[in-house]
Backbone as XML, in Angstrom:
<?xml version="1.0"?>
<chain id="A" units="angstrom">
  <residue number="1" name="UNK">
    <atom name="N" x="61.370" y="46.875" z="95.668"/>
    <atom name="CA" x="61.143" y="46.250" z="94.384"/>
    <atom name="C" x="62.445" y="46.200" z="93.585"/>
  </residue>
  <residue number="2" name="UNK">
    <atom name="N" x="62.921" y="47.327" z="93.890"/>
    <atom name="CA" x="64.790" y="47.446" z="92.966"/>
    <atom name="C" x="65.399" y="45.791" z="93.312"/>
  </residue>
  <residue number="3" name="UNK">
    <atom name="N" x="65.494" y="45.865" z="94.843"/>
    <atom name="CA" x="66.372" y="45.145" z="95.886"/>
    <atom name="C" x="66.208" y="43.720" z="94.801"/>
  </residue>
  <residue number="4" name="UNK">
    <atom name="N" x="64.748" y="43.653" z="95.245"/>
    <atom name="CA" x="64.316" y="41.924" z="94.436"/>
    <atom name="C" x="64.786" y="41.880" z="93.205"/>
  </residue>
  <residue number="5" name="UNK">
    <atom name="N" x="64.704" y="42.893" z="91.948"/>
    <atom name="CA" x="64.872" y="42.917" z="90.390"/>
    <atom name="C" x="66.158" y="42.590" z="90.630"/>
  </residue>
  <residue number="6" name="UNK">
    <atom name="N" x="67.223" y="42.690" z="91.302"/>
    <atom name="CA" x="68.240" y="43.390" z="91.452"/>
    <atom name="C" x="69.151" y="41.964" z="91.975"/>
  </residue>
  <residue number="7" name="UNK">
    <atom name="N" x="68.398" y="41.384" z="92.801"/>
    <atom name="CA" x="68.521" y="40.078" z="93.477"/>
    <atom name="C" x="68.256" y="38.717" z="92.462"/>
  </residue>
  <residue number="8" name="UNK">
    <atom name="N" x="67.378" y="39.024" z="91.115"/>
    <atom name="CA" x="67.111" y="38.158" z="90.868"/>
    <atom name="C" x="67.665" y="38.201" z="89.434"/>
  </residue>
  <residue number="9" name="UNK">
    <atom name="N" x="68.575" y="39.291" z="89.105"/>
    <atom name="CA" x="68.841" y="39.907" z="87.728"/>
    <atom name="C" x="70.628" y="38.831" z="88.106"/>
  </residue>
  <residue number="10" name="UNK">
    <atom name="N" x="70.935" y="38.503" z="89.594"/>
    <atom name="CA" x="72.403" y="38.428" z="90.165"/>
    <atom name="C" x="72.401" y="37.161" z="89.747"/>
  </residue>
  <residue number="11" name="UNK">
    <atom name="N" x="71.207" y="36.356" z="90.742"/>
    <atom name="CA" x="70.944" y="34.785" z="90.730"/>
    <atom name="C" x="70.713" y="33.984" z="89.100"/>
  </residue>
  <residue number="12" name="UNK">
    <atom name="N" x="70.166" y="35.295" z="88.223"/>
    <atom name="CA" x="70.520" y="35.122" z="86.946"/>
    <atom name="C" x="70.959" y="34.116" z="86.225"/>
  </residue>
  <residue number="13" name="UNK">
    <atom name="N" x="72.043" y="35.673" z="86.524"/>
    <atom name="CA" x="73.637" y="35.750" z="85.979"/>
    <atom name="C" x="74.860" y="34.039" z="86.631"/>
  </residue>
  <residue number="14" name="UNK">
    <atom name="N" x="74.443" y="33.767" z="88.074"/>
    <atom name="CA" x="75.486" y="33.087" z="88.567"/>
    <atom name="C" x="75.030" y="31.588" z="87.410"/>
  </residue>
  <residue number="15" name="UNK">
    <atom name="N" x="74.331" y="31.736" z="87.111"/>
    <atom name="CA" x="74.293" y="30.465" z="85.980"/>
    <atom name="C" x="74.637" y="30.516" z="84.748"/>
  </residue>
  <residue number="16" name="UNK">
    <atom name="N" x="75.511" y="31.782" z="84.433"/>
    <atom name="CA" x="75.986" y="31.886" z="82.932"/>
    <atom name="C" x="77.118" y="31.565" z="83.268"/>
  </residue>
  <residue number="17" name="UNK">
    <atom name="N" x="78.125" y="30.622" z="84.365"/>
    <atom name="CA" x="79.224" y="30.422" z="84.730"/>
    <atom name="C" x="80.160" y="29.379" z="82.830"/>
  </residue>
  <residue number="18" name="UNK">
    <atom name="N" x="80.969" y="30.060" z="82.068"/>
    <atom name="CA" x="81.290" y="29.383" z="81.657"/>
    <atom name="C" x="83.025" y="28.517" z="82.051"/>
  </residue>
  <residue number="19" name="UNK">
    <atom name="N" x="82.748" y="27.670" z="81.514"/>
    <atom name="CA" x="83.905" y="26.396" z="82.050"/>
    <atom name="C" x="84.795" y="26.056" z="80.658"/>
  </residue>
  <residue number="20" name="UNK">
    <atom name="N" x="86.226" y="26.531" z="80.663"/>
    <atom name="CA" x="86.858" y="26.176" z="79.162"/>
    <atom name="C" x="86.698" y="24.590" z="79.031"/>
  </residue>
  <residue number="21" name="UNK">
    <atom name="N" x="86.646" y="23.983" z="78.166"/>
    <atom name="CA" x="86.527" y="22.438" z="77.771"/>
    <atom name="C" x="88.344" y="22.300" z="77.614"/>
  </residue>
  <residue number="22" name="UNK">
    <atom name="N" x="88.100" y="21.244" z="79.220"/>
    <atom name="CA" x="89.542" y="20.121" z="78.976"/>
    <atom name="C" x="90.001" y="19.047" z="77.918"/>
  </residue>
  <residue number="23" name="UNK">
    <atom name="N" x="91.090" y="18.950" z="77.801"/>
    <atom name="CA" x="91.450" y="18.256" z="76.872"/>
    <atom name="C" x="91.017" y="17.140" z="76.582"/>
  </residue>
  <residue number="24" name="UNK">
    <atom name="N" x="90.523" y="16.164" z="77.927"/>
    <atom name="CA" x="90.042" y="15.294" z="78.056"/>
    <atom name="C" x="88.332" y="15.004" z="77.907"/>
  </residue>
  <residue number="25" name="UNK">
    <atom name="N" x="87.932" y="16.049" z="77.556"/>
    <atom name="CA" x="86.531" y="16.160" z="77.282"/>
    <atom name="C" x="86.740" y="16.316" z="75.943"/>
  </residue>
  <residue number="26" name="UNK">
    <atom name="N" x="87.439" y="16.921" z="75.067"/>
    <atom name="CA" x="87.820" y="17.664" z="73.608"/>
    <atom name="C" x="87.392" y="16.086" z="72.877"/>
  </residue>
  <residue number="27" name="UNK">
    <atom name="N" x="87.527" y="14.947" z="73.397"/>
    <atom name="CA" x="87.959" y="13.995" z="72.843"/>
    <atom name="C" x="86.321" y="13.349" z="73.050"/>
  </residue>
  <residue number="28" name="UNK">
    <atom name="N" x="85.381" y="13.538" z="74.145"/>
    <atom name="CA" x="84.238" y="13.108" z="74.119"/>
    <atom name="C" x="83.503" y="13.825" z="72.900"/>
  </residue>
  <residue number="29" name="UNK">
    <atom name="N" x="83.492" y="15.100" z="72.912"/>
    <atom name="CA" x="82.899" y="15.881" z="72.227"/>
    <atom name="C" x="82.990" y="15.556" z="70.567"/>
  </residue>
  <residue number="30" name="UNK">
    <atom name="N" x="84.586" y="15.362" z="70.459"/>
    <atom name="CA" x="84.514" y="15.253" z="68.440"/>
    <atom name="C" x="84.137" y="13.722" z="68.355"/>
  </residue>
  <residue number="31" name="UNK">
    <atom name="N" x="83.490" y="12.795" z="68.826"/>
    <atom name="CA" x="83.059" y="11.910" z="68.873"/>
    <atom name="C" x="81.714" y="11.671" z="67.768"/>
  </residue>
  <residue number="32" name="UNK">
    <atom name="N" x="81.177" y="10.724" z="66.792"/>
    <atom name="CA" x="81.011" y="11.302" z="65.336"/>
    <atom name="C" x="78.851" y="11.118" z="66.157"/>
  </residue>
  <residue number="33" name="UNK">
    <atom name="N" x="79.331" y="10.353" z="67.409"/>
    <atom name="CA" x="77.848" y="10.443" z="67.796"/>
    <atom name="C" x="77.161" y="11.942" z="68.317"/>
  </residue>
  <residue number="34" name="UNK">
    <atom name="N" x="78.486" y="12.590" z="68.379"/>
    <atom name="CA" x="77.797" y="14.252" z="68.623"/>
    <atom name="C" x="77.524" y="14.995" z="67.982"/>
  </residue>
  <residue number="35" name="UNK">
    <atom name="N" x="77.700" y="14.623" z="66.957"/>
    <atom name="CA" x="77.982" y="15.273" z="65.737"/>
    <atom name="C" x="76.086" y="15.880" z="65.747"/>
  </residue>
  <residue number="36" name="UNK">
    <atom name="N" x="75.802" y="16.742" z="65.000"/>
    <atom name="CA" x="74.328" y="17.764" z="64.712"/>
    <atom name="C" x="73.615" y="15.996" z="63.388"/>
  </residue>
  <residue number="37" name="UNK">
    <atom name="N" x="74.572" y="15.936" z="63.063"/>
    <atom name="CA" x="74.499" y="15.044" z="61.838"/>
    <atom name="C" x="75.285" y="13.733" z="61.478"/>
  </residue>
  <residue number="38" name="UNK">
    <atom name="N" x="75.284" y="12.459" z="62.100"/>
    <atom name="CA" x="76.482" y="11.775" z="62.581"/>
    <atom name="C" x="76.333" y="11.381" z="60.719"/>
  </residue>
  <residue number="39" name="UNK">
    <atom name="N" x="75.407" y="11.079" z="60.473"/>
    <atom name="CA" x="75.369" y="9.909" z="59.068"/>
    <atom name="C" x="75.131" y="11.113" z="57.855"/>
  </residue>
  <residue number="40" name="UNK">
    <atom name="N" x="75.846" y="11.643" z="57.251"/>
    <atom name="CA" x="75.163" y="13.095" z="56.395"/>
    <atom name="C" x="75.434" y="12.024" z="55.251"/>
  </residue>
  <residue number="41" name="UNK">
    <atom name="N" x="75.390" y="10.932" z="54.623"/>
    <atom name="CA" x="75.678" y="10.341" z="53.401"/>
    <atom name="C" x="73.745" y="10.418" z="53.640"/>
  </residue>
  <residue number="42" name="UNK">
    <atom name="N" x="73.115" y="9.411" z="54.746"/>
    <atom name="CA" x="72.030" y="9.007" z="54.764"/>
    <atom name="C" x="71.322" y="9.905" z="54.830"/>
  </residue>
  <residue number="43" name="UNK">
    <atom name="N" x="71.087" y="11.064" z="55.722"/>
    <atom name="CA" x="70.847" y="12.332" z="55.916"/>
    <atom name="C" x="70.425" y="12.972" z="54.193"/>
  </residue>
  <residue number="44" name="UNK">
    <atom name="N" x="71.644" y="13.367" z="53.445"/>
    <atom name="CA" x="71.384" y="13.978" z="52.073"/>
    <atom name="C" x="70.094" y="12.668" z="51.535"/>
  </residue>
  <residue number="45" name="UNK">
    <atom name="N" x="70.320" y="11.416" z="51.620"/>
    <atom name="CA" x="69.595" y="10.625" z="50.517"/>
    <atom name="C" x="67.860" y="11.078" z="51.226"/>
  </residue>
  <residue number="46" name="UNK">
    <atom name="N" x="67.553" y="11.131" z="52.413"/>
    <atom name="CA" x="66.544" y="11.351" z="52.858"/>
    <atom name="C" x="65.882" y="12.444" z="52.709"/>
  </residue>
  <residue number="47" name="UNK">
    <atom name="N" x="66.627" y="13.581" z="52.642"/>
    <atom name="CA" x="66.461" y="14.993" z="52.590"/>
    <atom name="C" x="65.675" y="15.327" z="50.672"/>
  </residue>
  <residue number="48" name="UNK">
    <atom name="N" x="66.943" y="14.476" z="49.925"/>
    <atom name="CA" x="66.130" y="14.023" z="48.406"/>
    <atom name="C" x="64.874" y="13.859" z="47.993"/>
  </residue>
  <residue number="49" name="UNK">
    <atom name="N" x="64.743" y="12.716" z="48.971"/>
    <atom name="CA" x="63.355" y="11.789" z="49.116"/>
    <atom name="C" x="62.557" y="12.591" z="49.304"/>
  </residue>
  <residue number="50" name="UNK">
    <atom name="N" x="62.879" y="13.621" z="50.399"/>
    <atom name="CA" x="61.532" y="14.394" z="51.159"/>
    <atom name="C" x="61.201" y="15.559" z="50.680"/>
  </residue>
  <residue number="51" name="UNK">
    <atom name="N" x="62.205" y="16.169" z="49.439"/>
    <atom name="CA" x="62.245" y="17.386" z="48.428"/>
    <atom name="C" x="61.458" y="16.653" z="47.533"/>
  </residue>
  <residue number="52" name="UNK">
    <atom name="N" x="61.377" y="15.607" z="46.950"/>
    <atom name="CA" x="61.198" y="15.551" z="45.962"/>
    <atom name="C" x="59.648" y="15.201" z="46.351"/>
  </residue>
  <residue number="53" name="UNK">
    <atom name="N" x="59.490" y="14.445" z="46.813"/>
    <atom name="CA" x="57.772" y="14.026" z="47.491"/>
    <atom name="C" x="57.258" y="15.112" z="47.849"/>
  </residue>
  <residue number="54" name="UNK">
    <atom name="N" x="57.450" y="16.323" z="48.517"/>
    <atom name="CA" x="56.729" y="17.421" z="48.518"/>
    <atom name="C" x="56.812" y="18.371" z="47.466"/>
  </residue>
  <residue number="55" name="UNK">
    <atom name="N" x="57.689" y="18.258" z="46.816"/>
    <atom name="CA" x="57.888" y="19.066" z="45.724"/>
    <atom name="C" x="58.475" y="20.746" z="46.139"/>
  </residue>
  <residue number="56" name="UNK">
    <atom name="N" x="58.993" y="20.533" z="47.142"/>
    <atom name="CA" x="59.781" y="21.546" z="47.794"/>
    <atom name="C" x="61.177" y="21.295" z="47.796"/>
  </residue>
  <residue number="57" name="UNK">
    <atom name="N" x="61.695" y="22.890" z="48.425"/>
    <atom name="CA" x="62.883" y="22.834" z="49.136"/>
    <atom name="C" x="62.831" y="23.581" z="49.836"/>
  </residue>
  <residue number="58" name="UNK">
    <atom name="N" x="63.943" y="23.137" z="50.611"/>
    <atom name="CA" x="64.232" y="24.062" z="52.075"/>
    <atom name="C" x="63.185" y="24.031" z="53.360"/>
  </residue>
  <residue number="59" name="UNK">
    <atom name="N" x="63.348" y="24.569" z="54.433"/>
    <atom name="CA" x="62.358" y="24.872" z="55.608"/>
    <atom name="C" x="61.878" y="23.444" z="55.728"/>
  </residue>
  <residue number="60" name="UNK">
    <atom name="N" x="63.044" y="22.315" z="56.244"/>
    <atom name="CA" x="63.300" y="20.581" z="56.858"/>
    <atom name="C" x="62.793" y="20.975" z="58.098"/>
  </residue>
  <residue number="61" name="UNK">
    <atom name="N" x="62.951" y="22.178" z="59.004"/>
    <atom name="CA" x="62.639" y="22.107" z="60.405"/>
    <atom name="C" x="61.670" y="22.587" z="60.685"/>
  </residue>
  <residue number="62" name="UNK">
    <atom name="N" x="59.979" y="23.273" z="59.570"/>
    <atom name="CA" x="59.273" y="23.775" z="59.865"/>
    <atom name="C" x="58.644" y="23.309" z="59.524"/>
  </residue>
  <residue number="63" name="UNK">
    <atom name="N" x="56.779" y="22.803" z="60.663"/>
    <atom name="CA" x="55.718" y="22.470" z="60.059"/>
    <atom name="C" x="55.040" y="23.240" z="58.125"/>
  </residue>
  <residue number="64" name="UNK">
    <atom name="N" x="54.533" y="21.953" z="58.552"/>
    <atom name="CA" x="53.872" y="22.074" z="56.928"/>
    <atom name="C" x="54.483" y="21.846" z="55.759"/>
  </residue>
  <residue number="65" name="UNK">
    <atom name="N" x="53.771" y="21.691" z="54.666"/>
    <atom name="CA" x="53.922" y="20.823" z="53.481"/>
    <atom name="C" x="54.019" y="21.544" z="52.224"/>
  </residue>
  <residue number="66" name="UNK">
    <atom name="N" x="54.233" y="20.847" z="51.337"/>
    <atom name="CA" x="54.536" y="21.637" z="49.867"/>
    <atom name="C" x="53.117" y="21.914" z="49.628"/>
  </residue>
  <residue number="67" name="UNK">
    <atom name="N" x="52.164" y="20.892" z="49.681"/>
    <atom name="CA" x="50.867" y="20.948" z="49.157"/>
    <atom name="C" x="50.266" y="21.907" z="49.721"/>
  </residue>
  <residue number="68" name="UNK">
    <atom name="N" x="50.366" y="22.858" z="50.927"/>
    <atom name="CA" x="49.455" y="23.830" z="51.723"/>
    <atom name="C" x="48.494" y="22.998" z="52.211"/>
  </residue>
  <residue number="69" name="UNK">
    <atom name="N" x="48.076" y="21.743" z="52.791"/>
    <atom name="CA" x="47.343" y="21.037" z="53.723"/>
    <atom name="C" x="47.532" y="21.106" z="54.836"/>
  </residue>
  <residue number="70" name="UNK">
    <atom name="N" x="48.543" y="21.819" z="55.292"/>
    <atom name="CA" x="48.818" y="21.819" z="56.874"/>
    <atom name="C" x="48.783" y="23.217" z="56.993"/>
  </residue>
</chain>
């Protein structure tokens, strides 16, 4: 039972292989479509909209509503 935990704790691990980012990738990456947030002008105006209609703030990434209906 060790052998297997032991075997499968290895096979893991061989997938946490990290790879430094080439220079030539550096340049895919700051690309503004990768961005978490490419448009944050449009982003803030929406975020407004959606504070102000629920009558909240904060917690954009969690179910449910200002009103407690959900």
């Amino acid at each position: 039972m060790r052998v297997l935990f032991l075997l499968l704790c290895l096979s893991a691990l061989a997938g946490c292989a990290v790879e430094p980012v080439e220079a030539w990738e550096r340049d895919y990456l700051a690309r503004p479509e990768m961005a978490w947030d490419p448009d944050a002008l449009g982003s803030a105006y929406r975020n407004n909209v959606h504070f102000s209609k629920e009558a909240s703030n904060g917690g954009a990434s969690v179910g449910g509503g200002g009103c407690g209906c959900n």
